[in-house]
N, C-alpha and C positions, 0 to 999 in steps of 0.2 A: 277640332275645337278652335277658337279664337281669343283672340287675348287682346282685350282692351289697353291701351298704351300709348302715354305721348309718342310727339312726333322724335323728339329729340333722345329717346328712350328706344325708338325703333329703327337710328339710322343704323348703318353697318358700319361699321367702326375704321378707322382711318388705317392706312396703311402706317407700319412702324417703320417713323422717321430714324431712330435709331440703327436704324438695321442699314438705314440705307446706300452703305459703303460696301457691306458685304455681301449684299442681294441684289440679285437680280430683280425688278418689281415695277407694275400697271398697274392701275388703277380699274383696267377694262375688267367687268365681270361677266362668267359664263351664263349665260342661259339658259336653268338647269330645265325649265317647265316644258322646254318642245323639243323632245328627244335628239330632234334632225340636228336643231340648232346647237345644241348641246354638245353631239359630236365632232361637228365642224369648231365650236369656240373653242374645247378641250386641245384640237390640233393647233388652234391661232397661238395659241398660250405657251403650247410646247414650243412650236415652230418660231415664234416672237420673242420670246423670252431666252431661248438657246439655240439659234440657230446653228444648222448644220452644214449649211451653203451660203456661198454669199447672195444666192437670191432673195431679194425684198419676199417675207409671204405678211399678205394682208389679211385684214379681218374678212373678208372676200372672196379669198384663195379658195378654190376647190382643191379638200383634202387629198384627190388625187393624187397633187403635187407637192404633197407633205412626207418630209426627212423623217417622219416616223410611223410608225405602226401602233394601235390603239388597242390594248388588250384589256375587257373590262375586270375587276378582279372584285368578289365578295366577301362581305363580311366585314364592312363598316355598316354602324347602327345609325347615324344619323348624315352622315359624308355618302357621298360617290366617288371611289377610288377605279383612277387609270391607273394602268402601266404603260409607258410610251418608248418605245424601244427601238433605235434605229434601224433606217433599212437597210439590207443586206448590201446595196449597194454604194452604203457611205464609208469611210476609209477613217479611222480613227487614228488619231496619232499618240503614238504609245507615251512620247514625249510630254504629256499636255499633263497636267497637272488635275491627278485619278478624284482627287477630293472636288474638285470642283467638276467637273466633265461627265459626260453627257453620255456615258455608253445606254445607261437606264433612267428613267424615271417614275415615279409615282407623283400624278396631278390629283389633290384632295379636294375638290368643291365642298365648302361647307355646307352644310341642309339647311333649307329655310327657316328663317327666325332663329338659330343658332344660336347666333349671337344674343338673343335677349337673355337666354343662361349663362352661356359662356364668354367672357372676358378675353373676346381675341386677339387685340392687341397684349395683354400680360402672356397668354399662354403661346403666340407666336415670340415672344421674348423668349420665355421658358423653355419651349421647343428649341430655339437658337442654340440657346447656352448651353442647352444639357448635349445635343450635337457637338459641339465644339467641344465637350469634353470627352467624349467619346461614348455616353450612356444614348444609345438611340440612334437613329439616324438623322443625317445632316439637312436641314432646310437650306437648299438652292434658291429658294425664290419666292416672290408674293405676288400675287395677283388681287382684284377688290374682293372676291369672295371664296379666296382657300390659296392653297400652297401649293412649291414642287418640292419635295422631298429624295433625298438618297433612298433607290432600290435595294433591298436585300435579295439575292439570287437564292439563298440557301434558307430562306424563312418562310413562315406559313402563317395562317391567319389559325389563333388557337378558339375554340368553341370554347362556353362557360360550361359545356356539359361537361370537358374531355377533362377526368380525375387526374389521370394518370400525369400532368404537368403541374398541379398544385404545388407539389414541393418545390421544384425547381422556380414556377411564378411569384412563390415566400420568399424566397432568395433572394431575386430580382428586384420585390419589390423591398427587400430588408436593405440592400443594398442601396436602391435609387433615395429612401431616405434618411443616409448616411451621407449623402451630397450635400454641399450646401453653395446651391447655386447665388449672386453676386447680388440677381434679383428678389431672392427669399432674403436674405441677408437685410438689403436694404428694408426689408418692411417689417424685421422683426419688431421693433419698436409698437406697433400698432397689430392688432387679430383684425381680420378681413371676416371672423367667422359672422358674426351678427348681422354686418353691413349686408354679405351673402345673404343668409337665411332670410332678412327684411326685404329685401329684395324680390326672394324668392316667393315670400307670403303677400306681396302686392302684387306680382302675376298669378300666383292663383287663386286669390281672393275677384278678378276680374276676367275671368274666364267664361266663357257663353259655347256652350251644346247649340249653336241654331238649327244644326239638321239631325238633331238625336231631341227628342221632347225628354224619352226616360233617362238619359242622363241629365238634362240640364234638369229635369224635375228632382233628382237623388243630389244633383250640383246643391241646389235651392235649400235642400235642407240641412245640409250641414250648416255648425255652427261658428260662425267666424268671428 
Protein backbone atom coordinates (compact mmCIF):
# COMPACT_ATOMS: atom_id res chain seq x y z
CA UNK A 1 0.00 0.00 0.00
CA UNK A 2 0.96 3.63 -0.42
CA UNK A 3 0.23 6.51 1.61
CA UNK A 4 -0.39 9.86 0.06
CA UNK A 5 1.64 12.53 2.22
CA UNK A 6 3.28 16.04 2.44
CA UNK A 7 6.61 16.32 1.81
CA UNK A 8 7.31 17.75 5.35
CA UNK A 9 5.08 14.94 6.93
CA UNK A 10 7.43 12.28 5.04
CA UNK A 11 10.97 13.58 6.14
CA UNK A 12 12.75 11.23 8.67
CA UNK A 13 12.91 13.04 11.56
CA UNK A 14 16.00 14.73 12.99
CA UNK A 15 18.49 13.38 15.06
CA UNK A 16 18.02 14.15 18.98
CA UNK A 17 19.84 17.11 19.79
CA UNK A 18 19.23 16.53 23.21
CA UNK A 19 20.95 13.44 23.44
CA UNK A 20 23.83 14.69 21.91
CA UNK A 21 26.41 14.74 24.89
CA UNK A 22 25.68 11.29 25.76
CA UNK A 23 25.47 9.49 22.30
CA UNK A 24 27.39 8.56 20.08
CA UNK A 25 25.46 9.76 16.65
CA UNK A 26 25.51 10.28 12.23
CA UNK A 27 23.37 11.53 10.49
CA UNK A 28 24.51 8.74 7.57
CA UNK A 29 21.63 6.25 6.93
CA UNK A 30 21.61 2.41 6.06
CA UNK A 31 20.52 1.15 2.91
CA UNK A 32 18.13 -1.11 3.82
CA UNK A 33 16.59 -1.84 0.10
CA UNK A 34 19.91 -3.69 -1.40
CA UNK A 35 20.81 -6.37 0.77
CA UNK A 36 24.80 -6.20 -0.24
CA UNK A 37 24.49 -2.68 0.77
CA UNK A 38 22.79 -3.04 3.69
CA UNK A 39 25.44 -5.41 5.17
CA UNK A 40 28.40 -3.46 4.42
CA UNK A 41 26.51 -0.01 5.96
CA UNK A 42 25.26 -2.01 9.23
CA UNK A 43 29.31 -2.68 9.59
CA UNK A 44 30.19 1.33 8.62
CA UNK A 45 27.88 2.16 11.66
CA UNK A 46 29.26 -0.25 14.02
CA UNK A 47 32.82 0.25 12.94
CA UNK A 48 32.30 4.44 12.87
CA UNK A 49 30.41 4.84 15.57
CA UNK A 50 32.63 2.58 18.01
CA UNK A 51 35.48 1.84 16.91
CA UNK A 52 37.68 -1.01 17.98
CA UNK A 53 41.10 0.01 16.31
CA UNK A 54 42.47 3.03 15.65
CA UNK A 55 42.24 2.42 12.03
CA UNK A 56 40.14 5.10 9.93
CA UNK A 57 37.01 2.43 8.55
CA UNK A 58 35.12 4.28 5.91
CA UNK A 59 31.89 4.15 4.38
CA UNK A 60 34.07 2.12 1.61
CA UNK A 61 35.74 -0.21 3.83
CA UNK A 62 35.40 -3.81 2.81
CA UNK A 63 33.76 -5.55 5.81
CA UNK A 64 36.47 -7.94 5.55
CA UNK A 65 38.39 -5.49 7.48
CA UNK A 66 35.64 -4.88 10.09
CA UNK A 67 36.34 -5.19 14.20
CA UNK A 68 33.11 -7.04 14.19
CA UNK A 69 31.15 -10.02 13.32
CA UNK A 70 27.42 -9.53 11.99
CA UNK A 71 24.82 -11.88 13.41
CA UNK A 72 21.27 -11.34 11.90
CA UNK A 73 18.83 -12.05 14.76
CA UNK A 74 14.67 -12.36 14.41
CA UNK A 75 11.84 -11.24 15.45
CA UNK A 76 11.46 -7.65 14.97
CA UNK A 77 8.05 -6.72 13.25
CA UNK A 78 8.92 -3.82 11.47
CA UNK A 79 13.04 -3.17 12.35
CA UNK A 80 15.99 -5.22 11.08
CA UNK A 81 17.89 -6.23 14.07
CA UNK A 82 21.94 -6.96 14.24
CA UNK A 83 23.95 -8.32 16.67
CA UNK A 84 27.62 -7.12 16.26
CA UNK A 85 30.11 -8.74 18.26
CA UNK A 86 33.74 -8.43 18.39
CA UNK A 87 36.24 -10.30 16.73
CA UNK A 88 37.99 -12.90 18.61
CA UNK A 89 41.01 -11.27 17.94
CA UNK A 90 40.25 -7.76 19.59
CA UNK A 91 41.45 -7.29 23.23
CA UNK A 92 38.95 -5.58 25.57
CA UNK A 93 40.07 -3.87 28.43
CA UNK A 94 38.27 -4.78 31.45
CA UNK A 95 39.07 -1.38 32.88
CA UNK A 96 36.83 0.56 30.36
CA UNK A 97 33.75 1.65 31.58
CA UNK A 98 31.04 -1.85 30.96
CA UNK A 99 27.91 0.73 30.48
CA UNK A 100 29.24 2.37 27.82
CA UNK A 101 31.78 -0.33 25.85
CA UNK A 102 31.44 -2.21 23.07
CA UNK A 103 31.80 -5.98 23.98
CA UNK A 104 28.19 -6.47 22.12
CA UNK A 105 25.83 -4.76 20.13
CA UNK A 106 22.36 -4.60 18.81
CA UNK A 107 22.05 -2.09 15.29
CA UNK A 108 18.07 -1.59 14.88
CA UNK A 109 17.30 -0.08 11.31
CA UNK A 110 14.05 1.39 11.46
CA UNK A 111 11.55 -0.05 8.54
CA UNK A 112 10.42 1.99 5.90
CA UNK A 113 8.06 4.96 6.59
CA UNK A 114 8.18 4.04 10.25
CA UNK A 115 8.39 7.11 11.16
CA UNK A 116 5.02 8.26 9.64
CA UNK A 117 3.35 6.35 12.84
CA UNK A 118 5.92 6.53 14.99
CA UNK A 119 7.32 9.69 16.73
CA UNK A 120 11.13 8.85 16.69
CA UNK A 121 12.49 11.45 17.99
CA UNK A 122 9.94 11.27 21.61
CA UNK A 123 10.44 7.42 21.59
CA UNK A 124 14.50 7.56 21.08
CA UNK A 125 14.09 10.23 24.27
CA UNK A 126 11.83 7.49 25.90
CA UNK A 127 14.23 4.65 25.03
CA UNK A 128 17.17 6.90 26.54
CA UNK A 129 15.67 7.55 29.84
CA UNK A 130 14.03 4.44 30.62
CA UNK A 131 17.85 2.95 30.02
CA UNK A 132 19.24 5.15 32.21
CA UNK A 133 17.06 4.09 34.68
CA UNK A 134 17.69 0.74 34.49
CA UNK A 135 14.09 -0.61 32.97
CA UNK A 136 15.49 -1.85 29.34
CA UNK A 137 18.47 -1.60 27.68
CA UNK A 138 20.81 1.33 27.24
CA UNK A 139 20.86 3.26 23.84
CA UNK A 140 24.79 3.73 22.77
CA UNK A 141 24.04 5.57 19.73
CA UNK A 142 22.02 7.09 16.63
CA UNK A 143 22.43 6.98 13.42
CA UNK A 144 19.73 8.84 10.53
CA UNK A 145 17.50 5.75 10.43
CA UNK A 146 17.69 3.57 13.89
CA UNK A 147 19.89 2.98 16.83
CA UNK A 148 22.85 0.92 18.73
CA UNK A 149 21.53 -0.51 21.60
CA UNK A 150 22.87 -2.61 24.84
CA UNK A 151 23.07 -6.59 24.03
CA UNK A 152 21.35 -8.86 26.56
CA UNK A 153 23.37 -12.19 26.42
CA UNK A 154 20.80 -13.93 28.50
CA UNK A 155 17.49 -12.72 26.69
CA UNK A 156 15.40 -14.03 23.89
CA UNK A 157 12.90 -12.61 21.51
CA UNK A 158 9.39 -13.74 23.32
CA UNK A 159 6.50 -14.89 20.55
CA UNK A 160 2.82 -13.52 21.01
CA UNK A 161 1.93 -17.05 20.82
CA UNK A 162 4.17 -18.34 23.84
CA UNK A 163 1.27 -18.29 27.10
CA UNK A 164 3.37 -19.42 29.37
CA UNK A 165 5.23 -15.74 29.87
CA UNK A 166 2.03 -13.79 30.16
CA UNK A 167 2.27 -13.50 33.82
CA UNK A 168 5.47 -12.47 34.13
CA UNK A 169 5.02 -9.77 30.81
CA UNK A 170 1.84 -8.36 33.48
CA UNK A 171 4.36 -7.73 35.72
CA UNK A 172 6.69 -5.96 33.47
CA UNK A 173 4.49 -4.15 32.01
CA UNK A 174 2.44 -3.23 35.61
CA UNK A 175 5.74 -2.11 36.60
CA UNK A 176 7.25 0.01 33.43
CA UNK A 177 3.98 2.05 34.18
CA UNK A 178 4.73 2.72 37.57
CA UNK A 179 7.69 4.81 36.11
CA UNK A 180 7.48 8.16 35.57
CA UNK A 181 9.80 9.10 33.11
CA UNK A 182 10.96 13.15 33.08
CA UNK A 183 9.62 13.11 29.47
CA UNK A 184 5.95 11.73 30.38
CA UNK A 185 6.01 14.23 33.15
CA UNK A 186 6.65 17.07 31.18
CA UNK A 187 3.71 16.60 28.85
CA UNK A 188 1.19 15.64 31.43
CA UNK A 189 -0.38 18.92 31.14
CA UNK A 190 -1.61 18.19 27.56
CA UNK A 191 -3.23 14.15 26.08
CA UNK A 192 -1.26 13.39 22.91
CA UNK A 193 -4.18 10.72 22.50
CA UNK A 194 -6.36 12.68 19.77
CA UNK A 195 -3.49 14.55 18.25
CA UNK A 196 -2.27 10.51 17.61
CA UNK A 197 -5.58 9.13 16.58
CA UNK A 198 -6.08 12.41 13.84
CA UNK A 199 -3.20 11.73 12.62
CA UNK A 200 -3.60 8.33 12.26
CA UNK A 201 -7.22 8.80 10.39
CA UNK A 202 -5.35 11.18 7.85
CA UNK A 203 -2.95 8.27 6.73
CA UNK A 204 -5.49 6.03 6.31
CA UNK A 205 -8.06 8.03 4.89
CA UNK A 206 -5.18 8.53 1.98
CA UNK A 207 -4.20 5.29 1.34
CA UNK A 208 -4.16 3.71 -2.41
CA UNK A 209 -4.01 -0.45 -3.15
CA UNK A 210 -2.13 0.48 -6.80
CA UNK A 211 -1.24 -3.05 -7.25
CA UNK A 212 -4.17 -4.95 -5.48
CA UNK A 213 -7.67 -3.62 -7.67
CA UNK A 214 -9.79 -5.87 -4.64
CA UNK A 215 -8.43 -4.20 -2.04
CA UNK A 216 -8.30 -0.76 -3.06
CA UNK A 217 -12.00 -1.61 -4.49
CA UNK A 218 -13.09 -3.05 -0.59
CA UNK A 219 -10.56 0.48 0.45
CA UNK A 220 -13.25 2.59 -1.78
CA UNK A 221 -16.02 1.58 -0.03
CA UNK A 222 -15.66 2.11 3.37
CA UNK A 223 -17.15 5.06 4.91
CA UNK A 224 -14.85 7.86 5.92
Amino acid sequence: AEVKLDAAKSQSPPIVESLSNNLAQTKFKINYKDKEQLIKDVHYVANHLFPLKDDEYKQDTDISKSNYKLTVIQGGITNLLYLMTPNDDIKMDDKDDKDKTLKKLLVRVYGENTEVLINREREEKLFNELGELGFGPRMYGLFGNGRLEQWYDNASTLLLHERKHCKKTCGTLAEMHSIRPKLCKDEESESSLWTIVDKWFDIASNVEFKDDNEKQTKYEQLNW
